[in-house]
C-alpha positions in Angstrom: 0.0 0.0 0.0 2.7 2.2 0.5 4.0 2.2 -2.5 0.7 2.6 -4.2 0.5 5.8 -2.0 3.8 7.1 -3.1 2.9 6.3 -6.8 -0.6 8.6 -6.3 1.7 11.1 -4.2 4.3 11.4 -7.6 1.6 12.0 -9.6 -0.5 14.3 -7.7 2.5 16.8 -7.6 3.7 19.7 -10.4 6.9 19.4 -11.0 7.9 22.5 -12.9 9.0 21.6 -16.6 12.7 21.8 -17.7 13.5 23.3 -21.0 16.9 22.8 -22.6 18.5 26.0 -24.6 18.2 24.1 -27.5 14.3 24.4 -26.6 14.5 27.4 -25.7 16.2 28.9 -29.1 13.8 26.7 -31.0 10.6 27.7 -29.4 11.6 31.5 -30.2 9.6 30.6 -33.8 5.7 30.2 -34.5 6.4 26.8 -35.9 8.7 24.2 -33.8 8.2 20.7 -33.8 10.0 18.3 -31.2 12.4 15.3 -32.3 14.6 12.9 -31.4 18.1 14.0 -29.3 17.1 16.7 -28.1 16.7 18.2 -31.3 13.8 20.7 -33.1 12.8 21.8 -36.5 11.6 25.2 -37.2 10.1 27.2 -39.5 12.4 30.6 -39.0 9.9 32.8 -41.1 7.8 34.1 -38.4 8.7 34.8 -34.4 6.8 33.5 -31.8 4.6 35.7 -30.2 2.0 34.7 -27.1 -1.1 36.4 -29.0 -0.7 33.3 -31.5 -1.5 30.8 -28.2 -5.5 33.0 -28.8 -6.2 32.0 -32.3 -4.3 28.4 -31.4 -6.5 27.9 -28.2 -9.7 28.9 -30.1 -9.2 26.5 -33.2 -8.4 24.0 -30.8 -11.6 24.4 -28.5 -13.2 25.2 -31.7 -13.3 21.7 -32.9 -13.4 20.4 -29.8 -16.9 21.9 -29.5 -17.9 19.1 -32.2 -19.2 17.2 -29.2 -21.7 19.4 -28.4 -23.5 19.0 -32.2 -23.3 15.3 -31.3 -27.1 15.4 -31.6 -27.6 15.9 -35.2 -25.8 12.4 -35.4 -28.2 10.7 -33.4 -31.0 9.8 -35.6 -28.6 9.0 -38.6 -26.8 6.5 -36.2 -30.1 4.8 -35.4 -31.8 4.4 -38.5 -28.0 3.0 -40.2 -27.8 0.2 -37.3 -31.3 -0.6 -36.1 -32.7 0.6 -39.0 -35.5 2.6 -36.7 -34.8 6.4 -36.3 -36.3 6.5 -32.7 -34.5 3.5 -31.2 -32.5 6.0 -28.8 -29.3 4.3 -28.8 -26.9 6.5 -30.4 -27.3 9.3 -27.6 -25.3 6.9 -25.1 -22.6 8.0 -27.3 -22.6 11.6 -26.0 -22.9 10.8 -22.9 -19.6 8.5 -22.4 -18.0 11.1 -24.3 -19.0 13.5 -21.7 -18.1 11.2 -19.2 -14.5 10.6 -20.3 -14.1 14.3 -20.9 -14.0 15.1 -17.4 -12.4 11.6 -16.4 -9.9 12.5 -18.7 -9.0 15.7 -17.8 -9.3 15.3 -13.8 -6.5 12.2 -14.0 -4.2 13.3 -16.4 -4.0 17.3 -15.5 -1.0 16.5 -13.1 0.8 14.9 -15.8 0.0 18.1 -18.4 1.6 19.8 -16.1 4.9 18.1 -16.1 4.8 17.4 -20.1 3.6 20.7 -21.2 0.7 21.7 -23.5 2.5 20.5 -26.7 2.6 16.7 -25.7 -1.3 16.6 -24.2 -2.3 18.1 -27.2 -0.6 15.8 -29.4 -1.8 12.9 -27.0 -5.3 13.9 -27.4 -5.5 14.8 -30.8 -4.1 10.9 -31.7 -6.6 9.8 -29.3 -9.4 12.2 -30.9 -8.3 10.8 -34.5 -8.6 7.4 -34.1 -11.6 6.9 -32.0 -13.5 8.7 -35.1 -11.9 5.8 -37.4 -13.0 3.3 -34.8 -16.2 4.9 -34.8 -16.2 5.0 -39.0 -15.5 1.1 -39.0 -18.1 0.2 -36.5 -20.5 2.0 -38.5 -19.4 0.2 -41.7 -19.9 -3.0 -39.7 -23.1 -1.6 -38.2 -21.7 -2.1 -34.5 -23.1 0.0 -31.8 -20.8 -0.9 -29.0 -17.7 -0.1 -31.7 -19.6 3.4 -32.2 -19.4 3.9 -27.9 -15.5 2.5 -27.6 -14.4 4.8 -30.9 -15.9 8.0 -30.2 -17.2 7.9 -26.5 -14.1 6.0 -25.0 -10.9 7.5 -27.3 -12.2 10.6 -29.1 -13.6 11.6 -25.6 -10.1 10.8 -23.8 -8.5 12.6 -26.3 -11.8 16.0 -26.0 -10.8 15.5 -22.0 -7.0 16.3 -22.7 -7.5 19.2 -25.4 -9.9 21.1 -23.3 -7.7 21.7 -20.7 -4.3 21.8 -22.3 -4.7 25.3 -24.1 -6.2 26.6 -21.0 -3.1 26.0 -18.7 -0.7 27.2 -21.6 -2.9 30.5 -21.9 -2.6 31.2 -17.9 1.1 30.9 -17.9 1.6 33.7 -20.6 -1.2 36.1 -19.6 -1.0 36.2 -15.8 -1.7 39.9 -16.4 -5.1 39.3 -18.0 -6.2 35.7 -16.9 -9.8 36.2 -17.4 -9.1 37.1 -21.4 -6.8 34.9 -21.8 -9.8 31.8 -20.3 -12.4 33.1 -22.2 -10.7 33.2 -25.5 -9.3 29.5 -24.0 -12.5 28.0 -24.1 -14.9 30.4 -26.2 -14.1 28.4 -28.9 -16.0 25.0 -27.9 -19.2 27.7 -27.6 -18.5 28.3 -31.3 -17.4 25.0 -32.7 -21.0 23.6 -30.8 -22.9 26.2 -33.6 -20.8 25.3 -36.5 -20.2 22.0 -37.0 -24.2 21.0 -36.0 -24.3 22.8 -39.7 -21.8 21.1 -40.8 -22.7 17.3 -39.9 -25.7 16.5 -42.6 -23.9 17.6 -45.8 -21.3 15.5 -44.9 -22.9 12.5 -44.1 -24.7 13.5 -47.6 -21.3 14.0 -49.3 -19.3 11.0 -48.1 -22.1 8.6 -46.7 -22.5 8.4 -42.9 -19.5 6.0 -42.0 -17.2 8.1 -44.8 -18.3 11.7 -42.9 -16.1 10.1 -39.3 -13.2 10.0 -41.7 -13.2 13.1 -43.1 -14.6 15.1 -40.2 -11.8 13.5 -37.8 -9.3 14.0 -40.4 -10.0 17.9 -40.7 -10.5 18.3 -36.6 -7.6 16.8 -36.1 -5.2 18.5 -38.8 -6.0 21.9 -37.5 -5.6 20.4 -33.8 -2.2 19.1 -34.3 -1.1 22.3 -36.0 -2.6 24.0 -33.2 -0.1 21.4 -30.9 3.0 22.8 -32.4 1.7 26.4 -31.6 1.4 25.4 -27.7 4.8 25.5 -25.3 4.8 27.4 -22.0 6.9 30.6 -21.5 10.3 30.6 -21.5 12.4 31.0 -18.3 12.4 34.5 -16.5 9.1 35.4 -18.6 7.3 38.5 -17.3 5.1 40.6 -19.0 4.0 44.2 -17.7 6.0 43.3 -14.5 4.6 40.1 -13.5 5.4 37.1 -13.9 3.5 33.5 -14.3 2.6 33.7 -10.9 1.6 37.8 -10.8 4.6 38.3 -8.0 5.7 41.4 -9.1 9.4 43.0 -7.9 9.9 46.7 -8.4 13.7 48.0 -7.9 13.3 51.5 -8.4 13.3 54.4 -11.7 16.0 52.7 -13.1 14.3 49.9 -14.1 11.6 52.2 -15.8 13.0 51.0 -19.3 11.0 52.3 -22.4 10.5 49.0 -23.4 8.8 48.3 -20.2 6.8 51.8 -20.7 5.5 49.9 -23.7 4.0 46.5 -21.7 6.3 44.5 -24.1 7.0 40.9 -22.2 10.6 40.9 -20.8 12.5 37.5 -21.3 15.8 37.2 -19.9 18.8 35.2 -20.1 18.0 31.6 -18.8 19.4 30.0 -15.8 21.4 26.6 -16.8 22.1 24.1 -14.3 22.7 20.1 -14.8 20.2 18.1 -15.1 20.2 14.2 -14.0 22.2 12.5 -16.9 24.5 15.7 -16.4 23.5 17.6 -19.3 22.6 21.3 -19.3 19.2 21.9 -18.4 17.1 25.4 -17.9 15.0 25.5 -15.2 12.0 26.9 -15.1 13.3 30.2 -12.8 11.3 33.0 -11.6 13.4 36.3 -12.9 11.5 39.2 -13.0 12.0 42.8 -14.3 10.6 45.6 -12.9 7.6 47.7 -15.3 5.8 51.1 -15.3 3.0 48.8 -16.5 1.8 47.2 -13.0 -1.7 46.8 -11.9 -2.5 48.5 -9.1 -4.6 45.8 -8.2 -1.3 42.9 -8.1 0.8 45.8 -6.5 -1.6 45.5 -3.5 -2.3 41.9 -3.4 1.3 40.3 -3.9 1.6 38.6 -0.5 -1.1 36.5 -1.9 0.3 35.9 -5.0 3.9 34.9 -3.2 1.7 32.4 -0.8 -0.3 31.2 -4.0 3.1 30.3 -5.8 4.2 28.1 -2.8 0.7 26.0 -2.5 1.1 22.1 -3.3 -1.0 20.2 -5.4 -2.7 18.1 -3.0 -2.7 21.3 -0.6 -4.9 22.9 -3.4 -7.2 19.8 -4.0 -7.9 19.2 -0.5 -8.8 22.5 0.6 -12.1 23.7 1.7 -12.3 26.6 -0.9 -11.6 24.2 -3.6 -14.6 22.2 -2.4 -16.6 25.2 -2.3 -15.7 26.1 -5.5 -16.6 22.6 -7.2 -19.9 23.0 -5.3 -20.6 26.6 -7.1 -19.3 25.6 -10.7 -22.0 22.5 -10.4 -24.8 24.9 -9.0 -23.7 27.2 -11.9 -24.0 24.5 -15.2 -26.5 22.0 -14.0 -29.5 23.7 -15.7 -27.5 25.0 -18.8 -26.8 21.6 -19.9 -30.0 20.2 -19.1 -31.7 23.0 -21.2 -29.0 22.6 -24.2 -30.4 19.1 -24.9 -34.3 20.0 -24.1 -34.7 23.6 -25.8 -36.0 22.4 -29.2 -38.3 20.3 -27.5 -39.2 22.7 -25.1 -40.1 25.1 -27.8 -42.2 22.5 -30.1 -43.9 20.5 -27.4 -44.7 23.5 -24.5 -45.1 26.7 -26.8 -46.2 25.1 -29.9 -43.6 26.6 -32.5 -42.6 25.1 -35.7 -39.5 22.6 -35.9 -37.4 25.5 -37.9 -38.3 28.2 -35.1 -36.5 25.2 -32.5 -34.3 24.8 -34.3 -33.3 29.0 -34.9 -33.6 29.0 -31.1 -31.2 26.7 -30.7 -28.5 28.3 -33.1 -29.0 31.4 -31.0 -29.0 30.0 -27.6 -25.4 28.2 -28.9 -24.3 32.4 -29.7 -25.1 33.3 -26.2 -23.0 30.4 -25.2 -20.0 31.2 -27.0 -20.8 35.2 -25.5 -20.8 34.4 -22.3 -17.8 32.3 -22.5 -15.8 34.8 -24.2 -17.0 38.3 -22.7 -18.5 37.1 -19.4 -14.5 36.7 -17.7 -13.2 39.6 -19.7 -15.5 42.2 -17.3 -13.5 40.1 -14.2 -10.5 41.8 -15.9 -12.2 44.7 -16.2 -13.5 44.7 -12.3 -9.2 44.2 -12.1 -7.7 46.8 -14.2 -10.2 49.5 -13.7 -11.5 49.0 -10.1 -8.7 47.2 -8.3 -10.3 44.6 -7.0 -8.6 41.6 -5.9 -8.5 39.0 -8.6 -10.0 36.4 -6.7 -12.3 38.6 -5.3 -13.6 40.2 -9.2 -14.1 36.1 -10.2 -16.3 35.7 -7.0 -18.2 38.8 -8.3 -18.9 37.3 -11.9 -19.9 33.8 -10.2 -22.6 35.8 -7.7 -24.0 37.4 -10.3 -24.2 34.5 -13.0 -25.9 32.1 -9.9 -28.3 34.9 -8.3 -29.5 35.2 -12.2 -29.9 31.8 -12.7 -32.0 31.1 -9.4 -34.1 34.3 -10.5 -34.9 32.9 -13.9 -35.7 29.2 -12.3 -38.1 30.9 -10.1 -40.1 32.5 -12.3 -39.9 30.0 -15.5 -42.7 28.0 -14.3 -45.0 31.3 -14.5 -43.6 32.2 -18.0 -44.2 28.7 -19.2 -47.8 28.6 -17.7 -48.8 31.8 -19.3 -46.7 30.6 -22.5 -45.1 34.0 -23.0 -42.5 32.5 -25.7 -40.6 35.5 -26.2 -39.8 35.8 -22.6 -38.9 32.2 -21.9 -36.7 33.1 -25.1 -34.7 35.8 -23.2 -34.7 33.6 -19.6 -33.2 30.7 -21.7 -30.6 32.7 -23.5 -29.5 35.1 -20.7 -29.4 31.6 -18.4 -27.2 30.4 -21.3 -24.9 33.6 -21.2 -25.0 33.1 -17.2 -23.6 29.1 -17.9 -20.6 30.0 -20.7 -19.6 32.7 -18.6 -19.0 30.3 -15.9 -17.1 27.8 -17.7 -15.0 31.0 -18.8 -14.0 32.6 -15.4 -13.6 29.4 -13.7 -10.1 28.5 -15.1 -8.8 32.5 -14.2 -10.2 31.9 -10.6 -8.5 28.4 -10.3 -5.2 29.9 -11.5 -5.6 33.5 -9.0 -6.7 30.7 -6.0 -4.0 27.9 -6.4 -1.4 29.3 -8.7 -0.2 28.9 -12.3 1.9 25.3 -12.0 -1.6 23.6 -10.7 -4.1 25.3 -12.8 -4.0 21.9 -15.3 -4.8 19.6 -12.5 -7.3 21.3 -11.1 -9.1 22.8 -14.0 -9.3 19.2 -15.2 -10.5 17.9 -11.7 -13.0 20.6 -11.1 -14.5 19.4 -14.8 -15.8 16.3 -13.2 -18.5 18.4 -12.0 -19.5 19.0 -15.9 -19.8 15.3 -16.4 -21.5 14.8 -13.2 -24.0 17.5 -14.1 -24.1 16.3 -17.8 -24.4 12.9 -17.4 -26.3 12.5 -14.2 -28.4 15.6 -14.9 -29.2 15.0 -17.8 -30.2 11.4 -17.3 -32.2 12.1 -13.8 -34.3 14.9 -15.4 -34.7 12.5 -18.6 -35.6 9.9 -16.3 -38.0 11.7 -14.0 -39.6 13.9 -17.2 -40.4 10.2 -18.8 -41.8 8.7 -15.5 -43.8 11.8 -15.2 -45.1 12.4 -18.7 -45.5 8.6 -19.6 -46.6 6.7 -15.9 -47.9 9.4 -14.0 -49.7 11.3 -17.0 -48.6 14.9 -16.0 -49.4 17.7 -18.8 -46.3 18.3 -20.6 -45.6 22.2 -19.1 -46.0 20.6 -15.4 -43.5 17.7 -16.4 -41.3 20.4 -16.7 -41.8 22.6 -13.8 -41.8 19.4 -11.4 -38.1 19.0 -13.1 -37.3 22.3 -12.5 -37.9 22.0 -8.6 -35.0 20.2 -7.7 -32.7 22.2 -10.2 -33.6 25.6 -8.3 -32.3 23.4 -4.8 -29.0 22.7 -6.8 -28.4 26.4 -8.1 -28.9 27.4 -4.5 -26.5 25.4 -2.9 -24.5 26.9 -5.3 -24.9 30.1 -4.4 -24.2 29.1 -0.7 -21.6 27.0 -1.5 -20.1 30.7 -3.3 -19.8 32.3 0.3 -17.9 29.6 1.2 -14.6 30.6 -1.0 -12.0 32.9 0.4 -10.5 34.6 -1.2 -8.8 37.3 1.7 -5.2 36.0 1.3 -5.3 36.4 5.3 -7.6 34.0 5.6 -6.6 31.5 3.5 -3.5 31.4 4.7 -3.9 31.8 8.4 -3.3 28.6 10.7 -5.9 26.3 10.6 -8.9 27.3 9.3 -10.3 31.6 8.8 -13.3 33.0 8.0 -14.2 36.9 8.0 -16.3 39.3 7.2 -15.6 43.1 5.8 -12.0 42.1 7.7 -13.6 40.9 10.6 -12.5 37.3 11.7 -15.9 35.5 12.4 -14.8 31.9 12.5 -11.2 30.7 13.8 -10.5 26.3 13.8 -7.4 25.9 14.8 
């Protein structure tokens, strides 16, 4: 047992990553791809610069928002194998995927961390590819079970790795606007869910239904593995506008005022060599920081935070109370999001009586609001930052109060707005609910990274996604159990079906909300002895 502990102890810690100067020289160019020996080819015809890791990380989440058009396949699938179009089989596939996703990304986070973006996205994109050829030949053989093991088993191990390996890279080399930097991270899965749904049909049309996994998975995955050779993490002694990974800033005086640093430009110094094991030169990943003009006020007043942050340990981070809390308020946050993205249509059809083309316009706009949210919600946490000077922890709490309070505002008065079938009202709930649920999956990884620090954001953003499965999976099935049992046994009028539903969601999204109170994010607090809770500075609960 021992040994089984030390094992899950290794792999439950970040290790910072070691670059070699041959890395480091290679990785100064967009293009760098990894070889044997140590060695690198690059393209020399255009520098790196971090604002290529945005359009990277978006085309990456981009087609990794193919999951969430799943449905469209779903009816195909069932008529091809059991040649009945309401058999209900095929949508087990989504939810496995789902499932893995999460899986995925909560076990293998610590090891992103030690392997850097580049590898998981290389991982997952192999993984993504070949589950969609294992899906394409179980199809061709008309196997179900082939269909769940391709693209809900590999293609979702491989989804699980790619969500969260752009996201870490993007933390690291914009510790001066984390909240951008996540929403652009994973805005594009908002988008890729609207475009490929329109994309699925004509290619089943063009290439035949097994023939549309091959060439789909073939053009997801060339742009994710050109993506992959995009991704690295900064260099050693990386700062930018004065801080560095970890927002620790160090300011030694006017002289340090260079014009370059007037201009916000990121500062990379010389690296620091030392020997690795085999006794080859090695650069570690060193904390050398310049001083700016460019500081936030907001970091300036926060840093011993930020310096306590730095130090926290992996397993420190995961077993804390405010990241319990915080898993509790991202489930309270998504739970009725993704239970709405796979009823809406219906809910529009069967409760307000609208055609099948206004469902499915709805739909297409509801998946808008979702990338919106996910890309502008955590940009106004930077905002609340920059402009107001609120502690960074403290401007993500913000966003998360005011996406949950909305939510539990809009649960409580659906059920009157569904009685009194006002569509174009249950229109706006639904889509501002939807901007409320992106823009939580957008703020969360910027509040993981200001809470625990830049070398565990990987581990815990993919930890903390368990809660999307759970909510996804177990959500979705319990409300598609109950709704069935209701409609079908009990003989409950569609609209009340719905509400009843409804009931225990509104219970979820305010535990949430409870559960939000519960983070702390006073760097007193959090790192007092034992345990520290206060109010407007006031100490109100003290466990030692």
């Amino acid at each position: 047992m021992s040994s089984i502990s030390q094992c899950l102890a290794r792999h439950w810690t970040s290790n910072p990553p070691v670059k070699t100067p041959e890395q480091i020289d290679a990785e100064q160019y967009l293009i760098c791809v990894p070889w044997f020996g140590n060695r690198y080819f690059t393209a020399k015809l255009i520098p790196f610069n971090r604002w290529f890791l945005f359009v990277a990380s978006f085309l990456c989440q981009f087609c990794c928002g193919s999951l969430y058009s799943w449905s469209i396949y779903n009816t195909p699938i069932d008529t091809y194998i059991y040649k009945n179009a309401s058999a209900g089989n095929a949508v087990y596939t989504f939810y496995i995927a789902c499932g893995l996703l999460g899986t995925t990304a909560a076990l293998l986070g610590p090891w992103l961390e030690r392997n850097g973006p580049r590898a998981g996205m290389f991982l997952g994109t192999s993984c993504f590819l070949i589950g969609y050829i294992i899906a394409a030949i179980s199809l061709t053989n008309e196997s179900m079970v082939g269909v769940y093991l391709g693209y809900g088993l590999v293609t979702g191990f491989g989804l699980g790795i790619n969500y969260i390996s752009p996201v870490s890279a993007l933390q690291k080399w914009f510790p001066d606007m984390r909240g951008t930097a996540a929403g652009f991270a994973v805005g594009g899965f908002g988008a890729g869910s609207i475009v490929w749904g329109k994309v699925y049909l004509p290619a089943i049309k063009a290439f035949g239904l097994p023939g549309s996994f091959i060439f789909l998975g073939v053009v997801m995955s060339a742009v994710m593995f050109f993506c992959a050779l995009c991704m690295r993490t900064p260099p050693p002694g990386f700062s930018v506008g004065g801080i560095n990974i970890h927002g620790v800033i160090h300011v030694e005086g006017e002289e340090a005022h260079s014009a370059e640093a007037e201009t916000g430009k990121a500062d990379i110094q010389s690296p620091v060599v030392a020997k690795d094991v085999d006794g080859s030169d090695a650069v570690q990943y060193e904390v050398v920081i310049e001083a700016t003009a460019n500081v936030h006020e907001a970091h300036v007043k926060h840093q011993d935070g930020y310096k306590n942050v730095k130090n926290m340990s992996m397993i420190d981070c995961l077993l804390s109370a405010d990241f319990f809390f915080m898993y509790l308020m991202l489930f309270g946050n998504i739970v009725f999001g993704l239970v709405v993205l796979s009823r809406l249509s219906p809910m529009a059809t069967g409760v307000f009586k609208q055609s099948p083309d206004e469902g499915a316009t709805v739909v297409s706009i509801n998946g808008a609001f979702n990338c919106c949210g996910r890309l502008f919600v955590p940009m106004v946490s930077d905002f609340l930052v920059r402009f107001f000077h609120l502690n960074p922890p403290f401007a993500r709490k913000c966003i998360f109060f005011t996406t949950l309070t909305t939510q539990v505002v809009i649960l409580l008065t659906l059920p009157t707005i569904m009685r009194n079938q006002s569509y174009d009202w249950f229109r706006f709930e639904i889509w501002l609910l939807t901007l409320c649920y992106g823009g939580g999956f957008g703020t969360i990884p910027a509040f993981l990274t200001d809470m625990f620090g830049a070398y565990n954001i990987g581990a815990l953003h993919g930890f903390i996604l368990t809660a999307w499965s759970i909510a996804g999976v177990g959500g979705g099935l319990g409300f598609t159990f109950n709704f069935n049992h209701l409609v079908n046994v009990d003989k409950v009028p569609l609209v009340e079906a719905y509400i009843q539903n409804i009931n225990w969601i509104v219970i979820t999204t305010i535990v949430g909300v409870v559960a939000l109170f519960g983070v702390r994010t006073n760097p007193i607090d959090r790192f007092a002895p034992g345990y520290q809770y206060s109010i407007c500075g006031k100490p109100i609960i003290r466990l030692r």
